[in-house]
Backbone as CSV, one residue per row, in Angstrom:
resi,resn,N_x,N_y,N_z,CA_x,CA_y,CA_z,C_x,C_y,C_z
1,UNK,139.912,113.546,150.561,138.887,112.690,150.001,139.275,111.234,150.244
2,UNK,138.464,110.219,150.255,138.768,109.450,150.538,138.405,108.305,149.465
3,UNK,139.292,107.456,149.259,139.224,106.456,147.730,137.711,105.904,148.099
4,UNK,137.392,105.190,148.928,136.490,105.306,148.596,135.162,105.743,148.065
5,UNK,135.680,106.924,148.465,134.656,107.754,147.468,134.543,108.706,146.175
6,UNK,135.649,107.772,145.641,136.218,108.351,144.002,135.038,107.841,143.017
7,UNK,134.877,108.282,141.881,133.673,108.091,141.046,134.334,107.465,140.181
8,UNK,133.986,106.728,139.294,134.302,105.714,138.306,134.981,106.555,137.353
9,UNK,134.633,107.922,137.315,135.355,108.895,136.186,136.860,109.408,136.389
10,UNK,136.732,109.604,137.957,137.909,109.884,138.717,139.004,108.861,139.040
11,UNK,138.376,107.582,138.843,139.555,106.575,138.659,140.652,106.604,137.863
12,UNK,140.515,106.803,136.573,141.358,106.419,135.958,142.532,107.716,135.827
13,UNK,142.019,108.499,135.917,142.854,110.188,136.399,143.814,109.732,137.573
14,UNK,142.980,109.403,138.821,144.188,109.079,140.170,145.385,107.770,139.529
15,UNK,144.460,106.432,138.874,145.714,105.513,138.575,146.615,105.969,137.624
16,UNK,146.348,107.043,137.013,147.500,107.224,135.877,148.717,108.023,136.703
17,UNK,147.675,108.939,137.753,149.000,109.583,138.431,149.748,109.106,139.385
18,UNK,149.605,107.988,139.738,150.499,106.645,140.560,151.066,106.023,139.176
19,UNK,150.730,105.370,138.586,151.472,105.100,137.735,152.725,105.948,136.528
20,UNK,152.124,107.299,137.190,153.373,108.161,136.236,152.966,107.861,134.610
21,UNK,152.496,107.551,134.518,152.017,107.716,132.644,150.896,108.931,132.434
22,UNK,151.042,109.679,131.130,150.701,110.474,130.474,149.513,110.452,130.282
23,UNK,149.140,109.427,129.602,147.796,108.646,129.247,146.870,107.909,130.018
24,UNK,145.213,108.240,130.139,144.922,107.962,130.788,144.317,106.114,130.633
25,UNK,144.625,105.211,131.545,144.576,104.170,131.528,143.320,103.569,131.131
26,UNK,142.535,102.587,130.494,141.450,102.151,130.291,141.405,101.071,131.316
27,UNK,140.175,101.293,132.004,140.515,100.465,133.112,139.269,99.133,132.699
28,UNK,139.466,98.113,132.282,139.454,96.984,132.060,140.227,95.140,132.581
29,UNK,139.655,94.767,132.234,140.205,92.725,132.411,141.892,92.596,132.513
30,UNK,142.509,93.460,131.039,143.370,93.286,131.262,144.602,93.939,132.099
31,UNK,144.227,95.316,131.956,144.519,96.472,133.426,144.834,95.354,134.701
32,UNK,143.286,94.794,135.224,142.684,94.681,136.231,143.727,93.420,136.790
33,UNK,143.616,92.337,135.489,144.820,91.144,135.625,145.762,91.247,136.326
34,UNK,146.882,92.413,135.697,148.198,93.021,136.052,148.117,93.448,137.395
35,UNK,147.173,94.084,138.166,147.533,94.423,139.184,146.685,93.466,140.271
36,UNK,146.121,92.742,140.234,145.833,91.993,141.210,146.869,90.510,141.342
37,UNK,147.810,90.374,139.476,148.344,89.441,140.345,150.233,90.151,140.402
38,UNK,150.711,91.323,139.873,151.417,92.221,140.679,151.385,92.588,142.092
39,UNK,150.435,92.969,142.596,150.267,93.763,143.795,149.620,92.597,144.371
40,UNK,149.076,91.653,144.481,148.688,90.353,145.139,147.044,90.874,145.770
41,UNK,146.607,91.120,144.612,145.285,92.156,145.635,144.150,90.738,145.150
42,UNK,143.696,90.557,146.132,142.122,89.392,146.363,141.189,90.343,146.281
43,UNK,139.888,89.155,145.359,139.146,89.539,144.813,137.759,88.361,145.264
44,UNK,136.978,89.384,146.063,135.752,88.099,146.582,134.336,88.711,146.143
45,UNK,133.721,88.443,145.955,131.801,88.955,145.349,131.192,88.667,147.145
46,UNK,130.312,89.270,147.462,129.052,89.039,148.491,128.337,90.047,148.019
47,UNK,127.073,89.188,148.037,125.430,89.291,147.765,125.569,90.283,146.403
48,UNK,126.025,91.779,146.307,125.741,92.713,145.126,126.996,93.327,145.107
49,UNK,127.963,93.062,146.076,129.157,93.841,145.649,130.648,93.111,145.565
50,UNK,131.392,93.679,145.135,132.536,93.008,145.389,134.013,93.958,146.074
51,UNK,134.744,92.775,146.527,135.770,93.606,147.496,137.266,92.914,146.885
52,UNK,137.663,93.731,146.849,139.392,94.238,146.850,139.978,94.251,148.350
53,UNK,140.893,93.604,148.465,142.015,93.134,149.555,143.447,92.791,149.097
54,UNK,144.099,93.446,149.857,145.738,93.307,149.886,145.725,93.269,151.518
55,UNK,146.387,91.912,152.002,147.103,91.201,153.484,148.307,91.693,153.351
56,UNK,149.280,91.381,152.606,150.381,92.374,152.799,151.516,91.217,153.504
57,UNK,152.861,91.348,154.156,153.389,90.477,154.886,153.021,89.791,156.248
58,UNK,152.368,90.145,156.657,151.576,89.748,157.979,150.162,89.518,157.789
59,UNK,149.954,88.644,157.777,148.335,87.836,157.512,147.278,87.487,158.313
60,UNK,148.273,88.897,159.499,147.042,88.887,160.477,145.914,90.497,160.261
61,UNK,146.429,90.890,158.946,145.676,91.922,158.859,145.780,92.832,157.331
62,UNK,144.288,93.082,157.336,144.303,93.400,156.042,145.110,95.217,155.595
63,UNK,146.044,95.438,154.890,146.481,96.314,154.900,145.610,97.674,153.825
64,UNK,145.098,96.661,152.997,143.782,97.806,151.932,142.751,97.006,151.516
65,UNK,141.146,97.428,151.661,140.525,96.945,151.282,139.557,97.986,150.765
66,UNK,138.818,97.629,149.208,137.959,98.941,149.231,137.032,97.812,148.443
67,UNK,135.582,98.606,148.917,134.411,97.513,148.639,133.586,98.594,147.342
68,UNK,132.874,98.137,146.378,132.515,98.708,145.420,131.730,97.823,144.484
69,UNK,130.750,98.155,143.282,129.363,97.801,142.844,129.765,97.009,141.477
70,UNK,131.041,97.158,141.205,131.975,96.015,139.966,133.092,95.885,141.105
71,UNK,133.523,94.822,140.048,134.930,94.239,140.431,135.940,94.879,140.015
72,UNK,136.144,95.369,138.896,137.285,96.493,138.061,136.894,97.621,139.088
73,UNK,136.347,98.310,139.538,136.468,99.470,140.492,136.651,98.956,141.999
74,UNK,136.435,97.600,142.397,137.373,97.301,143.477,138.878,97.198,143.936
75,UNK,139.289,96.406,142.613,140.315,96.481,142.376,141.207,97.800,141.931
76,UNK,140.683,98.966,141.301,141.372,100.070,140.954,141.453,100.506,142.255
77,UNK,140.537,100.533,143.354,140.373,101.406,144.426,141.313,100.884,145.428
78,UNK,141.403,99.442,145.431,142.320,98.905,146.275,143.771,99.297,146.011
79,UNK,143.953,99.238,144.831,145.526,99.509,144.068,145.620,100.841,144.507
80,UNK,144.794,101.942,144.350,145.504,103.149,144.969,145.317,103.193,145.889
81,UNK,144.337,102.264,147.390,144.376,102.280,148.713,145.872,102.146,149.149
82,UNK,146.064,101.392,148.249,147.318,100.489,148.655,148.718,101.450,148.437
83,UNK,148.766,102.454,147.359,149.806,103.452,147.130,149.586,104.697,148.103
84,UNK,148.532,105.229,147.657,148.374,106.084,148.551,148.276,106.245,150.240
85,UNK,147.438,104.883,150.947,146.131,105.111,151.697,145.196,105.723,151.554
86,UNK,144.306,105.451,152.551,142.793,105.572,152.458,141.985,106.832,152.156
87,UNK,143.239,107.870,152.748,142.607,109.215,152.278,143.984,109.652,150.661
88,UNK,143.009,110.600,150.113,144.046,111.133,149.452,143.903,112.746,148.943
């Protein structure tokens, strides 16, 4: 399957199991904080959606990006693009 095409329900199930915690995470502002400025993941809006990006050490290329209809599910999707890759 591929993150991008995880459902908003299925999010928080995959980040808990990268993160190794028990409990499943509420994925919110302050979640969302921690890992975009942990994991260095960019956060841009165009026209109705918004996108999640991690460049990574070489800034000639984007290493995860996942595009999605909020910003908290860009960012969740990017964070496990980014652990996992693109498929999982």
């Amino acid at each position: 399957m591929k993150v991008s095409d995880l459902t908003p329900i299925q999010l928080p199930f995959t980040l808990a199991k990268i993160m190794k915690v028990e409990t499943t995470p509420v994925l919110d502002w302050e979640l969302c904080g921690k890992l975009i400025e942990k994991e260095k993941i960019s956060l841009i809006r165009s026209y109705s959606r918004w996108t999640a990006f991690y460049i990574g050490p070489r800034a000639d290329s984007k290493e995860a990006e996942q595009t999605a209809d909020t910003a908290i599910e860009a960012i969740v999707k990017c964070y496990i693009e980014k652990k996992l890759g693109s498929e999982i």
